[in-house]
C-alpha positions in Angstrom: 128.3 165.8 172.2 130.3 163.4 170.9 130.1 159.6 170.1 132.6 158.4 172.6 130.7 160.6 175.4 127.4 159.4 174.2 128.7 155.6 174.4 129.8 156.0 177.7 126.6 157.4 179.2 124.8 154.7 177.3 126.9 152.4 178.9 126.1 153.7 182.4 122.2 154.7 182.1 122.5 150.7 180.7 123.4 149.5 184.0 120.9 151.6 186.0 117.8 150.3 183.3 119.9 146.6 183.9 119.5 147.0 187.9 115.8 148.5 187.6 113.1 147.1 189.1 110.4 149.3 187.7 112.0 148.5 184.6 111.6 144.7 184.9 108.2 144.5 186.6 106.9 147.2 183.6 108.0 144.7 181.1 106.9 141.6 182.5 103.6 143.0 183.3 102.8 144.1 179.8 104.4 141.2 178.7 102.3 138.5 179.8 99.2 140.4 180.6 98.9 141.6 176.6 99.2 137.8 176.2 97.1 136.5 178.9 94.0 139.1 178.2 94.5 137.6 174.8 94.0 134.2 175.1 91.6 134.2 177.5 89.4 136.6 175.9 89.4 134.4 172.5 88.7 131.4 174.8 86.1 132.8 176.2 84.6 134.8 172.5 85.1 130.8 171.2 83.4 129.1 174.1 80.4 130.8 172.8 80.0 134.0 175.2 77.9 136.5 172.7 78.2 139.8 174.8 82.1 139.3 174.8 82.2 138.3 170.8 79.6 141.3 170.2 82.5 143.5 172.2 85.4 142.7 170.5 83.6 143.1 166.7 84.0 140.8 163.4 86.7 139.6 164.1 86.1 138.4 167.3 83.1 136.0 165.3 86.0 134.5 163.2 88.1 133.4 166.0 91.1 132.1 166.5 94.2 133.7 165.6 91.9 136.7 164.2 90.7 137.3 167.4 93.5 136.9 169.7 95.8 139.7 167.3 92.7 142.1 167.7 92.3 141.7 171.5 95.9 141.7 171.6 96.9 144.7 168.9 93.9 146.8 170.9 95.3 146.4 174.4 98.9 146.9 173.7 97.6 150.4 171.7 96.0 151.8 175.1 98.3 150.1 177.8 101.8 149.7 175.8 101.7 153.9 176.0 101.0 154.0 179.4 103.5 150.8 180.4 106.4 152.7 178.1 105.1 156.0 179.7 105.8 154.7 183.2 109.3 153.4 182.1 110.2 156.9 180.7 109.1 158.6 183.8 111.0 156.8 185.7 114.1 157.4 183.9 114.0 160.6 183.6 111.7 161.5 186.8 113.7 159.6 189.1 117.0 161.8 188.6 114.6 164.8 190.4 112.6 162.5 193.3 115.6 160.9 194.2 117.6 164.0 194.0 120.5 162.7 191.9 120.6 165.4 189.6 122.5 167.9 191.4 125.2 165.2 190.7 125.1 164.7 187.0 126.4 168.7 187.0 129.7 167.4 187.8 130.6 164.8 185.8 132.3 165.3 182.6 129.6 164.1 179.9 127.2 167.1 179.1 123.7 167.1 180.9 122.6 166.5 177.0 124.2 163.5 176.1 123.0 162.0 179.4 119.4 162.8 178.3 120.5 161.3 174.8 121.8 158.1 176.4 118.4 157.6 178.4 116.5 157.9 175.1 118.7 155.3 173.3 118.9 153.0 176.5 114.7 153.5 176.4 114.4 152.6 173.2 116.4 149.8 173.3 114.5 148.4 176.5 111.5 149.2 174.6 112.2 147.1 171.3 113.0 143.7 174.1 109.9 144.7 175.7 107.9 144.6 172.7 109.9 141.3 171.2 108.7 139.5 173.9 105.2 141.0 174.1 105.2 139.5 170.2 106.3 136.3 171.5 104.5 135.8 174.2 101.5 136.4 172.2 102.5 134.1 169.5 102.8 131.3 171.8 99.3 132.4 173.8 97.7 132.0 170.3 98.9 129.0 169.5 97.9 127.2 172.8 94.2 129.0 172.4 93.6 127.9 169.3 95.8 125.0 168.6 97.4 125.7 165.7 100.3 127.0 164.5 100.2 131.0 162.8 99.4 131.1 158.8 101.1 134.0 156.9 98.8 136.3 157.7 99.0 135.6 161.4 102.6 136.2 161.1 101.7 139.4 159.2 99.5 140.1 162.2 102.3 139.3 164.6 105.0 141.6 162.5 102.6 144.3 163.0 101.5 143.7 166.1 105.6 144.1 166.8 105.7 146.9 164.7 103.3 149.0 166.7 104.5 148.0 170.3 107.8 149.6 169.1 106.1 152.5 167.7 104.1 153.0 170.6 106.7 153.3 172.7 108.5 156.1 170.8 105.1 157.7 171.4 105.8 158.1 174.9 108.8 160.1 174.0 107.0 163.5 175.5 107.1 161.7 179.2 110.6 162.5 179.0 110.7 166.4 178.0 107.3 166.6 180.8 109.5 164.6 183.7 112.3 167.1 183.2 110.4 170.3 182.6 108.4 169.4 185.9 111.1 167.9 187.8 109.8 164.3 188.6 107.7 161.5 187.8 104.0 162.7 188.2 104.1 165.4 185.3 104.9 162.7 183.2 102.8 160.3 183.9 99.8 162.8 183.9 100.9 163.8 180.2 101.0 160.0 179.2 97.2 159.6 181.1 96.3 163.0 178.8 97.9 161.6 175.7 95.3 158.6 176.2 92.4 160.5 176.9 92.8 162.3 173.8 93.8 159.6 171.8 90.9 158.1 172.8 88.4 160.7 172.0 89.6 161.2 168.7 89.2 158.1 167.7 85.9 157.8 169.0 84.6 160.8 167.6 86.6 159.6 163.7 88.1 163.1 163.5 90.7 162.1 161.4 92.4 159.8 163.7 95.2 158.4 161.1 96.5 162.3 161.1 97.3 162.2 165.1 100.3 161.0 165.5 99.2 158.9 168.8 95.9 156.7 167.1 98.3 156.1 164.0 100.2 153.4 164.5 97.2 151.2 166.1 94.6 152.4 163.5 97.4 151.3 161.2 97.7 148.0 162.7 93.9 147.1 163.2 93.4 147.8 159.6 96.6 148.8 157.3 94.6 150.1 154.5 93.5 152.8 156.4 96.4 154.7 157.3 98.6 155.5 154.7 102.4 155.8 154.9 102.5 159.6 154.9 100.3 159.3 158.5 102.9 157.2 159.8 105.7 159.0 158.9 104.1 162.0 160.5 103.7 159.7 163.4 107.3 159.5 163.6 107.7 163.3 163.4 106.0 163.3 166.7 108.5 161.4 168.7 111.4 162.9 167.0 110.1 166.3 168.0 109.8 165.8 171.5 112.9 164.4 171.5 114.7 167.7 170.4 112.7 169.3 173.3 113.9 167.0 175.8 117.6 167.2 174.6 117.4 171.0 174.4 115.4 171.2 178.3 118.5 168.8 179.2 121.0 171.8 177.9 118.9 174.7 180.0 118.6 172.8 183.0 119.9 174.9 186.1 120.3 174.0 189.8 118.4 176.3 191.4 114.6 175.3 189.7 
């Protein structure tokens, strides 16, 4: 696999993300939902509901900008790795629904270099994605609270960024599950199990900053708890599936 083979499959899974609808509506959905849930969930904590404020913790009594990056930096954790899951899946999945695949054996650029281009062309739509999630959050919090973001909003905001970019290269085994069960579902129901378990673990406080998925948002609820060896194992995660995808790319055959 070469670079000029790898840029022109970018270029081309580029123009199918470009044209894609699940694509668009995935991102605008998390987009302004992470936002809306946001704001209106301060609003509400501020306007004095105590069942909601009790809910969302501490930070939830402080208000303001506080409150809208822990509502915010909680939801994007949970449904920023099912959003990017569904955007994976579909990328992937779609070549075995649809039935294209059989075609992708005849073109010239290797069946691993095309999984290599969807990656990169993921992973770019993910870090927009997650731009304007930061954004749009930015600009929800300062109409909810009426004032502009002090540094450590904007820290907030950097990490908030941080993690919905992370997050999405945590949906990286989608990818290697859509191509080792030939379509969308077995992806999405290893996204929906990567939850689950994420969600259990941190529940139950069994060492959530050492798995890889509850990492980056234990990180950004609280930095000082997750050090930088746990993220960097984090990263090991996504790296790792990647290799699996790239290498279940190579042994694909026609007739499975």
């Amino acid at each position: 696999m070469n670079l000029s083979m790898l840029a022109t499959a970018v270029a081309v899974e580029g123009r199918k993300a470009a044209a894609s609808r699940v694509l668009t509506s995935t991102a605008v959905l998390l987009t302004v939902g992470v936002a809306a849930l946001a704001a209106a969930t301060t609003a509400a904590a501020d306007g004095g509901d105590g069942q909601l404020a009790a809910k969302l913790g501490p930070l939830a009594a402080a208000g303001g900008w506080p409150a809208v990056l822990n509502v915010a930096t909680q939801v994007t954790a949970a449904a920023g790795l099912l959003a990017f899951g569904v955007g994976l899946s579909w990328m992937f999945g779609r070549e075995f629904t649809e039935g294209t695949i059989t075609g992708l054996f005849g073109l010239p650029v290797t069946r691993p270099a095309l999984a290599a281009a969807k990656l990169v062309v993921f992973l770019l739509w993910a870090a927009a994605t997650a731009t304007a999630l930061t954004v749009a959050v930015a600009l929800a919090g300062t109409a909810v609270t009426r004032q502009a973001p002090q540094p450590a909003d904007w820290a907030g905001l950097g990490r908030l960024l941080a993690l919905a970019v992370m997050t999405a290269a945590l949906a990286v085994p989608a990818a290697w599950a859509a191509t080792l069960g030939r379509g969308l579902l077995p992806a999405i129901a290893t996204i929906v199990a990567l939850m689950a378990v994420t969600q259990i673990i941190v529940v139950v406080g069994a060492g959530g900053g050492w798995f890889p998925p509850a990492a980056p948002a234990l990180w950004a609820l609280s930095p000082t708890t997750v050090g930088a060896a746990e993220l960097l194992f984090a990263a090991v995660f996504p790296a790792a599936f990647s290799v699996l995808t790239l290498h279940a790319w190579h042994r694909l055959q026609l007739d499975r």
